[in-house]
N, C-alpha and C positions, 0 to 999 in steps of 0.2 A: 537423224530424226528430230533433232533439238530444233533446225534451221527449218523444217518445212512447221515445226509446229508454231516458232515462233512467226510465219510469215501467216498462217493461220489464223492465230490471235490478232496479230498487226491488221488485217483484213478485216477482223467482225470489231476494229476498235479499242482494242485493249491494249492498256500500258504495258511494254514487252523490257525486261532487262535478262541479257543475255551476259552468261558467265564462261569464257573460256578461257585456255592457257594462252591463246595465239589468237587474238580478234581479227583479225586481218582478211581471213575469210569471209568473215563475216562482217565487211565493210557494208555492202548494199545493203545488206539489214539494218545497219545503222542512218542509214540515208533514208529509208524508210521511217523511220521513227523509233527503230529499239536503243535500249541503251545498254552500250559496250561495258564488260566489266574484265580486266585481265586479272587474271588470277586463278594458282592451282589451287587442286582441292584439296594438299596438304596445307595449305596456309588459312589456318584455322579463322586467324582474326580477319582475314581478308573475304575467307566465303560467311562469315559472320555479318560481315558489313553489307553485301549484297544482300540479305533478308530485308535491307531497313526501306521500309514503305512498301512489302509487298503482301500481297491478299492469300495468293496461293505458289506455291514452287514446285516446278519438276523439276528431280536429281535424276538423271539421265544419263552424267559422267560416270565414266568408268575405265578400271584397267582392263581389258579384253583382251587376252591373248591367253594361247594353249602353253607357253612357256613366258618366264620372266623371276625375276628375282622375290621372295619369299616376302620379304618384307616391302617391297614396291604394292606390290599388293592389299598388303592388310591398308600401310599408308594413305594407300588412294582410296580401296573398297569399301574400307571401315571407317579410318580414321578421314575419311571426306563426306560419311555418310552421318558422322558425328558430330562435325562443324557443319554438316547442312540442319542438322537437329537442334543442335544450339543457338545458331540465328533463328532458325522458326520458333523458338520458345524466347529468344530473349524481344525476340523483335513483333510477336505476337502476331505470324503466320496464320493463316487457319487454316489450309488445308495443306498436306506434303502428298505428294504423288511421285512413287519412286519406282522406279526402273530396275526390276532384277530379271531373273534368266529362268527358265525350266531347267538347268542344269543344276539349279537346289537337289532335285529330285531324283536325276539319273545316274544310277549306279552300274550301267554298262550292262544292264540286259534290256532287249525290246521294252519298248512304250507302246501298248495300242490304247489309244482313245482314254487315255490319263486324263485324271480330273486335279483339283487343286487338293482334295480330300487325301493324294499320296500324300506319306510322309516323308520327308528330310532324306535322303540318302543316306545311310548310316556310314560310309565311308567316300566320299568325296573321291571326284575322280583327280580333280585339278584342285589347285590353290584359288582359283578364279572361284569354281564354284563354291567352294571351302566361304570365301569371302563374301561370294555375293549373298549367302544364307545367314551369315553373322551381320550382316547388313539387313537383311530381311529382320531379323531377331530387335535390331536396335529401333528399327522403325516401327515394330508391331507393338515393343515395350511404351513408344512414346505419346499412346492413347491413354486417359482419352481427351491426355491437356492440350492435344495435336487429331483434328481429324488426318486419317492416314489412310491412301488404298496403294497398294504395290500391285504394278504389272510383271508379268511374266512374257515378252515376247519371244516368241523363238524362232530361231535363222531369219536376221534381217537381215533382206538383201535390195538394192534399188541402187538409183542412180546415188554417187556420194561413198557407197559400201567401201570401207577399206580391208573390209577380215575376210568375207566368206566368201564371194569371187574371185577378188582379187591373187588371194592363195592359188584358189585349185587353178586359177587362170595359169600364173606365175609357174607354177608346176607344172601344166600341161606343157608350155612351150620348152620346160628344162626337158621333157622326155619324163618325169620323177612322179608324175600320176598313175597311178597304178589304183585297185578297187579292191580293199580288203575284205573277202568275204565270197557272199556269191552275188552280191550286186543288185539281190531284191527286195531291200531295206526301203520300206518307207518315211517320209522326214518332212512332218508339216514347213514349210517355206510362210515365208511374212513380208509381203510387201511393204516396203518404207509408210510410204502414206498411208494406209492399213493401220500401223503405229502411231502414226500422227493423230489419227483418227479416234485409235481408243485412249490416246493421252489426252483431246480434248472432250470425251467424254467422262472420262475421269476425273477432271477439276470440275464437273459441276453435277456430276449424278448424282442425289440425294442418298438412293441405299447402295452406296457402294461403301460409304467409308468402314475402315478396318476389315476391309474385302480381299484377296488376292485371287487376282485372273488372268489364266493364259491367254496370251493372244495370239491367232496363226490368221494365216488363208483361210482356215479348214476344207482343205483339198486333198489332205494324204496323199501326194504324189511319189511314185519311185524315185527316190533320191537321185542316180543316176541315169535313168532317163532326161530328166529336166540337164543334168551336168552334156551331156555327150549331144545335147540338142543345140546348148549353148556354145557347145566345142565348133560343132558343123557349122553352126550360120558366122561363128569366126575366121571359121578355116581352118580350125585345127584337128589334127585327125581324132575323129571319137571313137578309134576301137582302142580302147582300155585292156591292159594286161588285170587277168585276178590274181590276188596271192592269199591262200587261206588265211583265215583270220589266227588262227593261233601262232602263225609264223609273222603275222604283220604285228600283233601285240608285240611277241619275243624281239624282233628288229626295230622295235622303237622302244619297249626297254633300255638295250643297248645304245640306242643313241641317246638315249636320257642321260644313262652312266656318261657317257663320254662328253656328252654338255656338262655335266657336273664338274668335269675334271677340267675342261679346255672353258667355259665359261660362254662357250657360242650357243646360238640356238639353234635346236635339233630339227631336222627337216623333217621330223618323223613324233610324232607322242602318242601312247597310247591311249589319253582325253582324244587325241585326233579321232585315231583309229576307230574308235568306239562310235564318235560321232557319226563317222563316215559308211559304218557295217551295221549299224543297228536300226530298226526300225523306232521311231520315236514318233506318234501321232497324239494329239491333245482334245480333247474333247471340251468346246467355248462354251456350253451351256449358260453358267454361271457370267459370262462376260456378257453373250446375247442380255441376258435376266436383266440385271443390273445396273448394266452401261447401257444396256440400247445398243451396243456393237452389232456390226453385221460387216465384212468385209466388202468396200466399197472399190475394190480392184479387183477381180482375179486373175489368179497366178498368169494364164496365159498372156494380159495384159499388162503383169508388172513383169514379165519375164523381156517382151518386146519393148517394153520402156525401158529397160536397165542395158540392153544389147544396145539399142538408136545411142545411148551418153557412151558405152562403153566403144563403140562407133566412131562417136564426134571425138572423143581423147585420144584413138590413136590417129586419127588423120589431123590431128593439133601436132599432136611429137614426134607424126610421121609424115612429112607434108611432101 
C-alpha cells in the first residue's frame, strides 16, 4: 500500500520520501521523483532522520505475521512506532497517519457490522495484535502536540500482497487447506487501492484528526466463496475438506507447542484459525463521515485485478 500511495502523491505533486529496509524495489519510484531512505524501524536515529523536512507521514510498516518471535515484535510494532513519534515531534511533523489492524478488537468470536466504538480485545489473540493496539495507545497519547488519525484496514489483499493470498495459495497447492468450521463466515476484504485511497484521504481531511476508522470493501462477502472462486480461475481444485472448529483450534495448539520447542514456524495457529472460521464484518460509517471514503474498486474488480498480477508471476517463473 506504501508504493501505490506514494505513486499517488508523486502524480498530484507532492514531495514523496519513501522509508524501507530494502529500496531496491522501489527503484522506479525513485526515478519518478521520490526519495529513497534505507533503513529499519528498529534504528531509531535513522527513522528519526527521515522526519526532517517533512509536513505529514504515514507509518504503514509493520511486522505482520500469525507467528514470529516475542520481541521482533514489540521492536518493530512499538519500538518503530516510537522512533516514527519522536522524529514527528522532534522534527515538527504535523500530521502522523498510522496504519493499524481490526485485530485490536477481535477476540475470536463473530464480528457483524463492528464499529470503532468496540473496545480493545481484552485478551489478544496474537502478539501482532497485542502490538498493533500498544502502538495504537502511543499514537493516540501523542495529541495534541501531533495531529494523529489511525486506520484500521482489514484483509488487504491486491496485486503486491505477500500474507493473505499468498498463504492460503501456498497451502492449496500443498493439499494443507482445509476450512475450519462450517465455511459460512463472512470477512470484509479490502482492496489495496481502496487503502491507498483512504490513506490519502487521511493526510488532509480536516475532522478526522484523533479519529480511528476501519476500512473495508464493505461488501461482507463469504470468506470462502471469494477463496475457492480464486482456487478455480487458477486451476486448483476448490473442493475444500471441513474440520470442526474445535478440532482445528486443538491441532494448532499443538503445533504452537511444537514451534515452541523446534523454533520453526507452525503451518497451523489458532489467530489463523479464528481468522479463517469467524465471521468479521465492519461497519465504515465513521470513515464515509469524515474521510469522505467510499470504496473506489469493488471486490469483484479488485479480485480480477489481483488474479491478471498473480497470472503474469507465474508465467514469469513458469515460462
Amino acid at each position: 500500500m506504501g508504493q501505490g500511495l506514494a505513486r499517488h502523491l508523486l502524480a498530484q505533486g507532492h514531495a514523496v520520501t519513501l522509508l524501507a529496509r530494502d529500496p531496491a524495489p522501489l527503484r522506479r519510484l525513485g526515478q519518478q521523483g521520490a526519495r529513497l531512505v534505507q533503513a529499519d524501524l528498529r534504528d531509531r536515529l535513522a527513522v528519526m532522520a527521515a522526519c526532517v523536512g517533512q509536513d505529514m507521514v504515514v507509518h504503514a510498516g509493520a511486522l505482520s505475521a500469525a507467528w514470529g518471535r516475542r520481541a521482533d515484535f514489540f521492536a518493530v510494532n512499538v519500538g518503530g512506532v516510537e522512533a516514527v513519534l519522536a522524529g514527528c515531534r522532534r522534527h515538527g511533523v504535523r500530521r502522523l497517519v498510522y496504519v493499524s489492524s481490526p485485530s485490536v478488537v477481535f477476540d475470536g468470536r463473530d464480528v457483524v457490522l463492528g464499529t470503532e466504538a468496540m473496545p480493545y480485545a481484552a485478551r489478544p489473540l496474537s502478539v501482532y495484535a497485542l502490538t498493533k493496539r500498544l502502538g495504537e495507545d502511543l499514537v493516540n497519547a501523542a495529541r495534541p502536540d501531533l495531529e494523529t488519525v489511525i486506520l484500521r484496514p482489514k484483509a488487504v489483499f491486491g496485486p503486491g500482497d505477500r500474507a493473505l493470498l499468498p498463504r492460503l495459495l501456498d497451502a492449496a497447492r500443498r493439499g494443507r487447506l482445509v476450512i475450519p468450521g462450517d465455511g459460512q463466515n463472512q470477512l470484509d476484504l479490502t482492496y489495496v487501492d481502496n487503502v491507498v485511497h483512504a490513506l490519502a484521504l487521511a493526510l488532509e481531511a480536516p475532522n478526522a484528526v484523533g479519529g480511528v476508522y476501519t476500512i473495508t470493501n464493505a461488501e461482507h462477502p463469504r470468506l470462502w466463496d471469494v477463496i475457492r472462486h480464486v482456487l478455480a480461475r487458477l486451476g486448483l481444485a476448490p473442493r475444500l475438506p471441513h474440520i470442526p472448529l474445535p478440532l482445528a483450534l486443538a491441532l494448532a495448539h499443538t503445533q504452537e507447542g511444537l514451534a515452541a520447542l523446534t523454533g520453526r514456524e507452525p503451518t497451523l495457529t489458532r489467530y489463523t484459525v479464528l481468522l479463517l472460521a469467524q465471521t468479521q464484518t465492519y461497519d465504515i460509517t465513521a470513515a464515509r463521515r469524515d474521510l469522505g471514503y467510499q470504496p473506489v474498486v469493488p471486490l469483484a474488480d479488485g479480485v480480477e485485478r489481483t488474479l491478471a498480477a498473480l497470472t503474469f508471476q507465474s508465467s514469469i517463473f513458469n515460462p
